[in-house]
Structures are given as structure tokens and as C-alpha cells.
C-alpha positions in Angstrom: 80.5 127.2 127.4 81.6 128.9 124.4 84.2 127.0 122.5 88.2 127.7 123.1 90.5 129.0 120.3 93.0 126.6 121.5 94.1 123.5 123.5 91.1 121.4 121.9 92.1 118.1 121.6 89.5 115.7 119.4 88.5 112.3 118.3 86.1 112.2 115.8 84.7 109.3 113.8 82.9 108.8 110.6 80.7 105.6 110.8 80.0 103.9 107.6 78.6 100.7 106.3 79.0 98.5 103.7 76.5 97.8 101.2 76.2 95.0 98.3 79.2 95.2 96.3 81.5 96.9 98.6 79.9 99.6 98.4 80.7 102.4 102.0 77.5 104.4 102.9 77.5 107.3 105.3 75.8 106.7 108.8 77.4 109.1 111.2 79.6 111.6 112.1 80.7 112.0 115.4 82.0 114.9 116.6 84.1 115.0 120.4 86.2 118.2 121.4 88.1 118.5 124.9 90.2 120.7 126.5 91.4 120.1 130.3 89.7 123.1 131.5 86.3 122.1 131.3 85.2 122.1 128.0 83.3 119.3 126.3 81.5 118.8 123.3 79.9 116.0 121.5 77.8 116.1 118.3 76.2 113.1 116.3 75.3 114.0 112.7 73.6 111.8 110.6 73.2 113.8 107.4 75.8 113.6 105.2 75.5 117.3 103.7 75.1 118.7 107.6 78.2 116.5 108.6 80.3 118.1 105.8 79.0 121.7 106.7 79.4 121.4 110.3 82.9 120.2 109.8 84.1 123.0 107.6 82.5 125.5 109.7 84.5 124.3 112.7 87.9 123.3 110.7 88.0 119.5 110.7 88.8 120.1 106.6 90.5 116.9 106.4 86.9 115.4 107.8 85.0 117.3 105.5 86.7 115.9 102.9 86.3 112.5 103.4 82.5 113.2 104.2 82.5 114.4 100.6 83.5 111.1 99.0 80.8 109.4 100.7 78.8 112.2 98.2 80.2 110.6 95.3 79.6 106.9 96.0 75.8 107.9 96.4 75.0 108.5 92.9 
């Protein structure tokens, strides 16, 4: 079913863990669109770079950007 332009309702997660230190490491993204016409989608991403692109590509911005921090606390 091809994805609606509107009435999608989500809830999406970004599973992390904690390391030594306090450290927060990426795990998952998980990805979960509705509508109440029959549409359903679910997607479990577990690389960081392909959670960030998959979430700009379909507009969770606010996602990607807190994807992108988990970039920063890699290095």
C-alpha cells in the first residue's frame, strides 16, 4: 500500500543504551505509521546513519535530529 499524504498518525522510538560513564549509544529506531483506513507500517533500523536518512526522507526531522546527536557522542 503506498503511503498516504495525510491522516498518518505515528509513534516512533529511538532505543538507546547506556554505556560506562553515562555515556547514550544508538540501538534502534523504530519507525510505526497508521492511518484508520488501512494503512500500516513499521520499520526497525539499526544503523545510525540509515535511521537518520530514513527519517529525513520521510519527514520525522525532529527524529533525525536527535539521531544525529547519537553521531556526536560516538567519536
Amino acid at each position: 500500500m503506498e503511503r498516504p499524504k495525510d491522516g498518518i498518525k505515528h509513534s516512533n522510538h529511538i532505543q538507546h543504551e547506556t554505556g560506562h560513564g553515562g555515556k547514550k549509544y544508538f540501538k534502534e529506531y523504530r519507525i510505526h505509521e497508521w492511518d484508520k483506513k488501512g494503512y500500516s507500517m513499521e520499520e526497525h533500523i539499526t544503523n545510525l546513519d540509515h535511521a537518520i536518512q530514513r527519517a529525513c526522507e520521510i519527514g520525522y526531522f525532529d527524529d533525525a535530529t536527535k539521531l544525529e546527536k547519537f553521531r556526536d557522542r560516538s567519536n
